[in-house]
Each structure stands twice: as structure tokens, then as C-alpha cells.
C-alpha positions as CSV (number, residue, x, y, z in Angstrom):
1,X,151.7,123.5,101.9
2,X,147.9,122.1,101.2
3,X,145.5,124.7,102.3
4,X,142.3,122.1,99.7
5,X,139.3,122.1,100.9
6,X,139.0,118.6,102.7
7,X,136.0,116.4,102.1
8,X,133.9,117.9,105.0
9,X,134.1,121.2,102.7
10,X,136.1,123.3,105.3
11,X,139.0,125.8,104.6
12,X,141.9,126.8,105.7
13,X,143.2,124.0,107.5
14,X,146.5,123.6,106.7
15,X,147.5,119.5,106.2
16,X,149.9,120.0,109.2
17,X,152.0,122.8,110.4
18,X,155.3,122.8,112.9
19,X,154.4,125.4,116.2
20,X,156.3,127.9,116.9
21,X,156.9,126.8,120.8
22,X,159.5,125.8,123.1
23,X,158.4,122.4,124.7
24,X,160.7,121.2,127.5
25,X,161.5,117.8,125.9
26,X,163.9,117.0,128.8
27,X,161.5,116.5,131.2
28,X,158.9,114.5,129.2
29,X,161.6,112.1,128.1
30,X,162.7,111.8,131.5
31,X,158.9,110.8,132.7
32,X,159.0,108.9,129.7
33,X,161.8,106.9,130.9
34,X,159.6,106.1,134.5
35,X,156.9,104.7,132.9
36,X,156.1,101.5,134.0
37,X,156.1,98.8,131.3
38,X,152.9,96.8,132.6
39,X,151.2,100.3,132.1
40,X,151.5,100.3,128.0
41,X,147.8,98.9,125.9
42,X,147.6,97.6,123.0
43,X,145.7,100.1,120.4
44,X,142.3,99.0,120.2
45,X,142.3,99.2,116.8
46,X,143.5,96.4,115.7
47,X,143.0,95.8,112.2
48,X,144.8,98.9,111.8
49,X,148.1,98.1,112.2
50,X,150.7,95.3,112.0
51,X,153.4,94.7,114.8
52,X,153.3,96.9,118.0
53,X,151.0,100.1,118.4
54,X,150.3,100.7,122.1
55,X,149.6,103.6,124.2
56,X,149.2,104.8,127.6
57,X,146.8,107.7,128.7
58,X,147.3,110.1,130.8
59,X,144.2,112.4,130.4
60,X,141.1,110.8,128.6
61,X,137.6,110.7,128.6
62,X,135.5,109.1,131.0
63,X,135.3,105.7,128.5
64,X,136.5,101.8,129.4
65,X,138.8,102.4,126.0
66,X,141.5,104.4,127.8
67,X,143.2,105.0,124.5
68,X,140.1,106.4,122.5
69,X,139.4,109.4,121.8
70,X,136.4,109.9,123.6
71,X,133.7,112.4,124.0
72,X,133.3,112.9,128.1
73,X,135.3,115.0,130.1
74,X,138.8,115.0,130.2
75,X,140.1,112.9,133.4
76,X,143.7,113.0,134.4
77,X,145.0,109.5,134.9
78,X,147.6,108.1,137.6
79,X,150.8,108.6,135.8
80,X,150.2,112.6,134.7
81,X,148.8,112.8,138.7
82,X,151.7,110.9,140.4
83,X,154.5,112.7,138.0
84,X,154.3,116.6,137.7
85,X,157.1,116.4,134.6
86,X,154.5,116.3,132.2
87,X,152.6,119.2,133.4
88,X,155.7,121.1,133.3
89,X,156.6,119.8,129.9
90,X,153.7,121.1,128.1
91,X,153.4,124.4,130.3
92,X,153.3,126.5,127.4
93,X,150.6,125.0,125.6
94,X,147.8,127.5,125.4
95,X,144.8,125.1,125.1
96,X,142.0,123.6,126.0
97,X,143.3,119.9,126.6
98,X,141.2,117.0,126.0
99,X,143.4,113.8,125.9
100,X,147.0,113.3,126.3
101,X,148.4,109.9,125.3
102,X,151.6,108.0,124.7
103,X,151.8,106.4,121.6
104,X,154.3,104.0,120.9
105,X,155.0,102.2,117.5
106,X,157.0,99.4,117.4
107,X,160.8,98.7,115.0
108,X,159.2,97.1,112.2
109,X,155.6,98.2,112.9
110,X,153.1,99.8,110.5
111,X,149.7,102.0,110.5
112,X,147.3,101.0,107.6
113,X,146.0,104.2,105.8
114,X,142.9,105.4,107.5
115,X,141.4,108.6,108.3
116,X,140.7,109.8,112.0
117,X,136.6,110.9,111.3
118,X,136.1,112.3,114.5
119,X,138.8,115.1,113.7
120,X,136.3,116.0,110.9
121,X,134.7,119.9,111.1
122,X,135.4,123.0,112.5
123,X,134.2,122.2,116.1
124,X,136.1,118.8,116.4
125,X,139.0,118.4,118.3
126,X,142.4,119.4,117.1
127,X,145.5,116.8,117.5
128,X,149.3,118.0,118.4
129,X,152.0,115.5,118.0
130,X,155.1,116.1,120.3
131,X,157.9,113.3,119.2
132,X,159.7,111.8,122.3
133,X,161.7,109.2,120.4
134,X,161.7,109.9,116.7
135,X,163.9,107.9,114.9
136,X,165.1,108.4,111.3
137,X,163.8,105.3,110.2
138,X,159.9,106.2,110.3
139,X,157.6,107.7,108.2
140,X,154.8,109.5,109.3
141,X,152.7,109.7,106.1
142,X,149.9,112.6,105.7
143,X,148.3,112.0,101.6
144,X,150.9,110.6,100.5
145,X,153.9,113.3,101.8
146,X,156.4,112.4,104.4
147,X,156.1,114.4,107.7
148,X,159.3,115.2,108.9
149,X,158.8,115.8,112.7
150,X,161.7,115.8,115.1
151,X,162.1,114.8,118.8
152,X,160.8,117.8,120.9
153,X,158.9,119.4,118.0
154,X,155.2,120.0,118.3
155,X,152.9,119.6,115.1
156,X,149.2,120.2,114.4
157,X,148.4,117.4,112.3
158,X,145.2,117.4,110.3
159,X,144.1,113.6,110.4
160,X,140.9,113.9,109.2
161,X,143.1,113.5,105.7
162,X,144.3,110.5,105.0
163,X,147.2,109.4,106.9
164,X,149.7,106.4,108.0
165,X,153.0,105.4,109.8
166,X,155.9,103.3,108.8
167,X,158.3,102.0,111.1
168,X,161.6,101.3,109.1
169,X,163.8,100.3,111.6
170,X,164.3,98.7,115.3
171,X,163.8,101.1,117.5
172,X,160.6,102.3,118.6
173,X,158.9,105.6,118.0
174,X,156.9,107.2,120.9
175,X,155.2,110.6,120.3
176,X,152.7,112.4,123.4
177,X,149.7,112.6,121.5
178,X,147.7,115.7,122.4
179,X,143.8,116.5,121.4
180,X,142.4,120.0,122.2
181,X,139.6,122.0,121.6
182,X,139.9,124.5,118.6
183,X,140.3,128.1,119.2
184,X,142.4,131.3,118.6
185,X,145.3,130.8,120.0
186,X,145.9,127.7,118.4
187,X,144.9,128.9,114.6
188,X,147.4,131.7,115.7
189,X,150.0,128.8,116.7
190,X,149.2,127.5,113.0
191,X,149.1,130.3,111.1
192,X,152.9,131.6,112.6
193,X,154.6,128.1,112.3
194,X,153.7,127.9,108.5
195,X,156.4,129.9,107.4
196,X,159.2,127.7,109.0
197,X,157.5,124.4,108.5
198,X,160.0,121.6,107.2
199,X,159.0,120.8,103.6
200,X,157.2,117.5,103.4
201,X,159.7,114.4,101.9
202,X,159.2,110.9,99.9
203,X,158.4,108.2,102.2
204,X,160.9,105.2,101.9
205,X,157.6,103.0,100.1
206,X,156.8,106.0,98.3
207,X,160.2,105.8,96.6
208,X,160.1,101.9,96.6
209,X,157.0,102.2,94.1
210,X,158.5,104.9,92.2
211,X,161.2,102.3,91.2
212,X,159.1,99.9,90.7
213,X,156.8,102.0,88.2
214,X,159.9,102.8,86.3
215,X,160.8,98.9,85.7
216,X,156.8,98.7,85.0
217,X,157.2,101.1,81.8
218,X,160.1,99.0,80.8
219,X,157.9,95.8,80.6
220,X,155.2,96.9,78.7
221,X,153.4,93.4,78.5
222,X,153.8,93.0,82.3
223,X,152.1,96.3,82.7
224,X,149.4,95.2,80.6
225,X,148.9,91.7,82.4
226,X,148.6,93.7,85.4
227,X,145.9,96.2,84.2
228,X,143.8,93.8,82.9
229,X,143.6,92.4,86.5
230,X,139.4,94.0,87.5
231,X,139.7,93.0,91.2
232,X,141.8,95.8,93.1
233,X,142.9,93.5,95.7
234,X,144.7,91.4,93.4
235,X,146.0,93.8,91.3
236,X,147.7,95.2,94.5
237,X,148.8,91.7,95.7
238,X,150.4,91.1,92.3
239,X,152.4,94.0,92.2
240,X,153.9,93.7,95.8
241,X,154.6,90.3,94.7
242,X,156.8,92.0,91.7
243,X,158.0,94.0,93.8
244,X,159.6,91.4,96.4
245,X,160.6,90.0,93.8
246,X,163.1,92.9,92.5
247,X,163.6,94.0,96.2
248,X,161.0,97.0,96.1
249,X,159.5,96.9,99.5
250,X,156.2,98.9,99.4
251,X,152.6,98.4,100.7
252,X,149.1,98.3,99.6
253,X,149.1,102.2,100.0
254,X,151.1,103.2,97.5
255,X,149.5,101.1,94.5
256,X,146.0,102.4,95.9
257,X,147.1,105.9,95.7
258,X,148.2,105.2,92.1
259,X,144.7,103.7,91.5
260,X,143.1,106.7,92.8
261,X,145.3,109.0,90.7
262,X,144.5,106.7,87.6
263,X,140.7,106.8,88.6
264,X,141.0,110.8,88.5
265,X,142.4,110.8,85.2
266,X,139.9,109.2,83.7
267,X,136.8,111.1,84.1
């Protein structure tokens, strides 16, 4: 488990942690099921993603981007008002609740690597993650380790750190995203669910690139071609090329994370 210092300088803060609480899935899956189609938005950021990423809130801020996390007082919307399942599904949450959103990613959908800056210090908001579909086939990526959260789990999630999701397969994955304000009972929360936290795994790209460094090493002149590209952006379009091409599916997160690595290294 990664208790580093992250680069706002704070301690402690564990990269993400599984609670130790019962959340009454059954419900929330049920209220999930009600939800009117018309009512899911597209995610506002869009250069962030490739496919479907959409959301619906049910408590945010006062703001015109329903979906944002938001810094004004936490308003419930229509469908947490007109359906008191989700209320009773997260009963036993403890917290201070800013936002509560649906997030939905699409089969064959991806989140770029990015960092969420506004989670950033010890007075920032804190996010929980409750899966409602969670299918085998995604990878929720936190630096470069799989998060391996399961429908009806809740998880603190520190997403200040670098972070991004992977849909594998057909079926989409919907998690109830929650932000709340920090506090004790939530460290506590934290602190008790480290012990029977799932390890982290390999993300299916991650494992991809692993391959495809191996057959690298094998073609030593290759490998050279490829470092004496000086743009990044090629160098990382050249080797998902070569990777295609031996049926390595990975994306331009993995060979940046190798340049970082690299970059470290060397000084």
C-alpha cells in the first residue's frame, strides 16, 4: 500500500483503501435500474476520454455543469428527491456529503490519465467510489496499479494521483461517485479497511506493454531506432504502431510511464 508523500507534500494518505462498511447494493441497483435514460450527460470533459463517459447527479453544487465537482452548496437533485432508495443505500455513510453522481463508462470506452487537482490538500474533498455494475473487463488504474473494486464495495480513492479507466469489454460500468468533506470518521474508515484491502493487480495494457518490452530487448536495433526518436509523441505513436502490429493493445499511458521511469533513472 503507497502511504508517498504526494506532490502537494501531504502524508498519510493512503493511494486508495476498501471501507469497512455494509452498503445496501440492492437498493441502489434497483434505483439504478429506474433511471431514466434521457436523464444521463455526457462528461464535460471531453478531451478526456474516448467512447461513452456520462453521468447523472443527484446532489451537486449550485453550478450549470451538473457533473462538476463544484464548490457551492450541495443541492439534491430530482432523482435522489423523487426516489428514497438512494438515501437508504448509503445510510451508513458517516459524512459530510458534497456530490453524489452516477458515472457511467461505456464497453469499449477509456479515461486518459489525468489527475483530479481539486482533490489536492488536506482540506479538499474526499471521493468514495461505490461500483453498481463492475464488470471484469475494466480497469480502474491508480499510478500505474489496477484497482480491483467489486459491485457493492465502497473505496476511498486518492485522485489527486494520477489515475485512468479502461473499459475492456461490452458492457458498461456504472459506479455512485461520492465527494465528502474530510474528517475523523472517515480517516477512521481508512485507516480500518487497510488491513483487508485487495492487493492492487496488472492492468490488461499494463501487461500488453510488458510483452511488448520483452520483444523490444529481442530487437535490439529496433529499440535503438525507437530511442533515437527526440519527440515524445512520436516515440509513443511508433511503438503502439509496433504494438498493433504484434497484437499488443496498449495506450499512450503505458509508454509515458516508461518514459517517466527512464527519466528517473537518469539523473
Amino acid at each position: 500500500m503507497d502511504y508517498g508523500v504526494s506532490q502537494d507534500g501531504l502524508c498519510g494518505r493512503p493511494a486508495f483503501s476498501r471501507l469497512p462498511l455494509m452498503i445496501e447494493v440492492d437498493p441502489l441497483r434497483a434505483a439504478l435500474a429506474d433511471i431514466d435514460e434521457a436523464l444521463w450527460q455526457a462528461h464535460f470533459n471531453r478531451d478526456y476520454y474516448q467512447g461513452d463517459w456520462s453521468g447523472v447527479a443527484l446532489i451537486a453544487p449550485d453550478s450549470q455543469v451538473a457533473l462538476a465537482h463544484g464548490d457551492g452548496p450541495p443541492i439534491k437533485r430530482q432523482p435522489w428527491l423523487d426516489d428514497p432508495r438512494w438515501e437508504q443505500g448509503l445510510r451508513g455513510l458517516e459524512v459530510e456529503i458534497r456530490s453524489v453522481r452516477l458515472l457511467r463508462l461505456g464497453g469499449a470506452s477509456h479515461i486518459r490519465e489525468h489527475r483530479d487537482y481539486d482533490l489536492g490538500g488536506a482540506e479538499a474533498d474526499m471521493r468514495l467510489h461505490v461500483p453498481l455494475l463492475a464488470p471484469e473487463e475494466v480497469d480502474f488504474m491508480l499510478e500505474d496499479q489496477r484497482v480491483p473494486m467489486r459491485t457493492g464495495e465502497c473505496w476511498f480513492l486518492d485522485l489527486y494521483r494520477r489515475h485512468s479507466v479502461n473499459n475492456h469489454g461490452d458492457s458498461p460500468r456504472i459506479h455512485l461517485v461520492i465527494d465528502c468533506r474530510p474528517g475523523p470518521w472517515l480517516d477512521g474508515r481508512i485507516a480500518d479497511g487497510l488491513a483487508s484491502t485487495p492487493a492492487a493487480q496488472a492492468g490488461r495494457f499494463n501487461l500488453a506493454y510488458g510483452r511488448f518490452q520483452r520483444w523490444l530487448e529481442e530487437r535490439p536495433q529496433l529499440l535503438q531506432e525507437l530511442d533515437a526518436l527526440l519527440d515524445p509523441e512520436v516515440l509513443i505513436e511508433r511503438s503502439l504502431a509496433l504494438g498493433r502490429q504484434q497484437g499488443l493493445l496498449f495506450s499512450p499511458d503505458q509508454v509515458r510511464a516508461a518514459l517517466r521511469a527512464r527519466r528517473q533513472v537518469l539523473r
